[in-house]
KEBA-147675 format. One record per residue (C-alpha): residue number from 0; x, y, z. Coordinates in steps of 0.1 Angstrom, whole numbers, plus 2048, in hexadecimal, padded with zeros to 3 digits. Each point is the difference from the previous one (the first is absolute). Layout:
// residues N
NUM|X|Y|Z
...
// end
This chain:
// residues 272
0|881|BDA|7A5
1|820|808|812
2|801|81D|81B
3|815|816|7EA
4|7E1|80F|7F7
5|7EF|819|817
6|7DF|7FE|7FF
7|7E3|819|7FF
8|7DD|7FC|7FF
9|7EE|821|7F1
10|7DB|7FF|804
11|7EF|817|7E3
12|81A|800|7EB
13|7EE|803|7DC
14|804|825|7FF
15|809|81F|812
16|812|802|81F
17|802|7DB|801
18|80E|7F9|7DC
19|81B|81E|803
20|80B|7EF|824
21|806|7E0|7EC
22|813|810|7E1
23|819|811|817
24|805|7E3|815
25|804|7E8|7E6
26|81B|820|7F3
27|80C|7FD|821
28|806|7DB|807
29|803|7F6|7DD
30|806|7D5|807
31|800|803|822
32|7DD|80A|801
33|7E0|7E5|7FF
34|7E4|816|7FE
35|7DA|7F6|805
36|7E6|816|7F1
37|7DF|7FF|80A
38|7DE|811|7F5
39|7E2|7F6|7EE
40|809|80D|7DA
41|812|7DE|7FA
42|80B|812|7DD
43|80A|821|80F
44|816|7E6|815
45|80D|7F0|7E7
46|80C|81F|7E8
47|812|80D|824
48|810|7DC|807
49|80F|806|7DC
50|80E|825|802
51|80F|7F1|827
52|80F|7E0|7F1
53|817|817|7E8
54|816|808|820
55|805|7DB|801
56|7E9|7FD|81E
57|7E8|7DF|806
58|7DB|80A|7FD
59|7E3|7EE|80E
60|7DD|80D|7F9
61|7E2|7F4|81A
62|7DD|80E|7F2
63|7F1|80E|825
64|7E5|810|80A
65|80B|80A|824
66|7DD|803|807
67|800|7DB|803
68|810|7F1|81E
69|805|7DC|7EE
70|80E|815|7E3
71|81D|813|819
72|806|7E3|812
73|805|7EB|7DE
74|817|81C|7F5
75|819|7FC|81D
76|7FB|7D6|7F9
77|80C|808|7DD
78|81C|817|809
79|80E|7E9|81B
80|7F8|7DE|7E7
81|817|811|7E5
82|81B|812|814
83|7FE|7EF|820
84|803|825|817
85|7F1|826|7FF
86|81A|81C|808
87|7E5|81F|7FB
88|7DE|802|7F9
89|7ED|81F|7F4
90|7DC|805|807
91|7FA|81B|7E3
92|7E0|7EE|7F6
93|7E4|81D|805
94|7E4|80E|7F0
95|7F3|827|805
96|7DF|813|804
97|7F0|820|800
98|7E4|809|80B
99|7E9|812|81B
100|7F3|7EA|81C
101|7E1|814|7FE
102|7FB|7F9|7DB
103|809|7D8|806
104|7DD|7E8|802
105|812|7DC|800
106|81F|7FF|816
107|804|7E1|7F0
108|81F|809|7ED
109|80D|810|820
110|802|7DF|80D
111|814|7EF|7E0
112|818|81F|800
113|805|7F5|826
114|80C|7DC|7F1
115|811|80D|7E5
116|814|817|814
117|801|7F4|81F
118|7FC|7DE|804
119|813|7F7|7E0
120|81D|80A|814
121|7FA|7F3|81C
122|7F9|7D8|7EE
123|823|807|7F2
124|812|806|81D
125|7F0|7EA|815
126|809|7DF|7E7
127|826|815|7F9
128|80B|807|826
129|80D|7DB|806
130|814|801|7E2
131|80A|828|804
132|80D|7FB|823
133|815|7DF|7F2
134|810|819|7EB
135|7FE|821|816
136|7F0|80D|7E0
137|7EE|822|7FA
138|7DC|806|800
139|7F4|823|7ED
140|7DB|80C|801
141|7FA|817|7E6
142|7E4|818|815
143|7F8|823|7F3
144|805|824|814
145|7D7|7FB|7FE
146|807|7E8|81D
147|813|819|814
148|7E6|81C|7F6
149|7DA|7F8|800
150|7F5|814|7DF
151|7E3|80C|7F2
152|7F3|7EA|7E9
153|811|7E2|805
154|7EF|7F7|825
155|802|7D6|7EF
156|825|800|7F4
157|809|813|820
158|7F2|7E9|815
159|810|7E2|7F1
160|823|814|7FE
161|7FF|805|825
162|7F8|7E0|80A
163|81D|7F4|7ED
164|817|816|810
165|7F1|7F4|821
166|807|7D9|7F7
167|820|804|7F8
168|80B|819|817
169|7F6|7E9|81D
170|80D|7E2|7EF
171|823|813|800
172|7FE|7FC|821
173|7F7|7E0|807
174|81F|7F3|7EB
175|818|817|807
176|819|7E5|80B
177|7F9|7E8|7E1
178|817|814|7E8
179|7E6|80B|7EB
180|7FA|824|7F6
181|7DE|813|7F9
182|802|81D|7E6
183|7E2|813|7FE
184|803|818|7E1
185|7E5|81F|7FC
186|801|80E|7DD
187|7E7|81E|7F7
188|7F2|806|7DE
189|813|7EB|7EB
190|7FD|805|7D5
191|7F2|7D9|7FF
192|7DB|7FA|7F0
193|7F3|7EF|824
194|7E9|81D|80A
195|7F2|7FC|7DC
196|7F6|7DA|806
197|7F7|803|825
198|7DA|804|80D
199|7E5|81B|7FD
200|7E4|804|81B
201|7EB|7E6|7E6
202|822|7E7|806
203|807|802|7D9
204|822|80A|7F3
205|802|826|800
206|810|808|7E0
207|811|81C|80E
208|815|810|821
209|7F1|814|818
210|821|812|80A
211|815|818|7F2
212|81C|7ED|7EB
213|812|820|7F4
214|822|7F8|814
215|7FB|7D5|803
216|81F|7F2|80B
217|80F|7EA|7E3
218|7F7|7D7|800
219|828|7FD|800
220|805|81B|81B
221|7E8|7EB|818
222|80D|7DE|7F6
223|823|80D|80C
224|7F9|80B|81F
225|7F0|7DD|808
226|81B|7EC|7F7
227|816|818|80E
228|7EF|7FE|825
229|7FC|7DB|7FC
230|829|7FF|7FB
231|804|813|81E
232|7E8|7F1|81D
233|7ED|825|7FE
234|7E2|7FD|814
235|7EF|818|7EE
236|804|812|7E0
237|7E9|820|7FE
238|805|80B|7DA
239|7F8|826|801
240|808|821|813
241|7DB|805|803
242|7FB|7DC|810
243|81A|804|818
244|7F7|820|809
245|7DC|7FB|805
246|807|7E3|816
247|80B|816|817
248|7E8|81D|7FC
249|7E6|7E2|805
250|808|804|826
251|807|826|803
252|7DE|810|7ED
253|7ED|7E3|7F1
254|7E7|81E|7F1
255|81D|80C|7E8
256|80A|7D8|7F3
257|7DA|7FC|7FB
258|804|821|7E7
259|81E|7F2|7EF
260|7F3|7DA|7FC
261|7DF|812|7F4
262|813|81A|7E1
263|80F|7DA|7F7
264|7DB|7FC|7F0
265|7F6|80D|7E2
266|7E4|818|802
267|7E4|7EB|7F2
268|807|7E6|816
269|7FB|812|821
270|7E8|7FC|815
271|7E6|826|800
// end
């Protein structure tokens, strides 16, 4: 493969956020674009790879559980054995939860949602860096305005949300020279069916969302704004007036952001 293709790597790219990101780029790039999806619904993968190769784009699929460290690290080995270099890669990769700490018994799945969110990212970075500062290439973490805002309910995805803004926002640092940028992207509730498939307090799939959906941003909407910060070096992109706005309430009167992060639950999911 020549390097008239630029190529990027999408981690959980079967659906949602992650399979609009590819559709537009592939819309984007057209030809110019070798795109590697990644997730573990090789299928899902598959029907994605086919809707992105109608813009003429070069598709490889990589069935990965980023939960796996061999299984990240073989995803960069297959990227780099078919196009020989990584421009961007995009931690999207995540999985949700829900649930009351005070109702939890096994913190098992706490711990797996820490791989899944946390270190999944980190095993791909770590194996892309050497080939993402050959190409001064882009690096996007998709994190959550949960990992800006601890919130009620979500004490697990929080957790793992922060600590991958931490990782990254430290690693910007340390390669600040190396021409490679960090985007760090914050959506809020976004109209995808992850909260549905993410864990209860028994670490089954809840079959439902905890929060208030009535004004979800759109998949496309969300997808947009990523690409869009990748494109321009952003270091962050906070998604909604509430997010950015909270932020900063966060240091003035913490009480009132605790309120607002609370009415994001619906009732029956509150803690009495």
């Amino acid at each position: 493969m020549t390097k008239q293709h630029k190529v990027i790597i999408i981690t959980g790219a079967s659906d949602g956020i992650g399979a609009e990101m590819a559709r537009q780029l592939a819309k984007k790039y057209g030809a110019k674009l070798g795109l590697v999806l990644a997730a573990r619904n090789e299928k899902a993968l598959h029907d994605v790879a086919t809707e992105c190769k109608a813009y003429g784009c070069v598709c490889l699929v990589v069935k990965t559980d980023v939960g796996s460290e061999p299984e990240c690290r073989r995803l960069i080995q297959s990227t780099i054995e078919n196009f020989g270099s990584i421009d961007a890669l995009i931690n999207n990769a995540g999985k949700s939860a829900q649930a009351l700490f005070s109702d939890v018994e096994n913190l098992g799945w706490y711990q797996e949602l820490m791989r899944i969110n946390f270190w999944g990212s980190v095993w791909c970075t770590h194996a892309a860096l050497p080939f993402l500062k050959e190409s001064g290439g882009n690096i996007v973490a998709v994190s959550s305005l949960a990992g800006l805002i601890g919130v009620p309910g979500r004490t697990a995805y929080s957790a793992s949300k922060f600590a991958m803004n931490g990782f990254f926002e430290s690693l910007r640092s340390e390669i600040i020279d190396s021409g490679v940028h960090i985007t760090l992207a914050y959506p809020g509730v976004v109209a995808t069916r992850i909260r549905y498939h993410g864990y209860n307090a028994a670490g089954e799939a809840a079959g439902q969302s905890g929060l208030k959906e009535d004004n979800a941003m759109s998949v496309e909407e969300c997808a947009r704004l990523i690409i869009e910060g990748m494109a321009n070096n952003q270091r962050e992109v906070v998604m909604t007036a509430k997010g950015k706005l909270a932020r900063w309430l966060k240091l003035l009167v913490p009480g009132m952001v605790e309120k607002l992060a609370m009415s994001a639950l619906k009732k029956e999911v509150r803690p009495h």
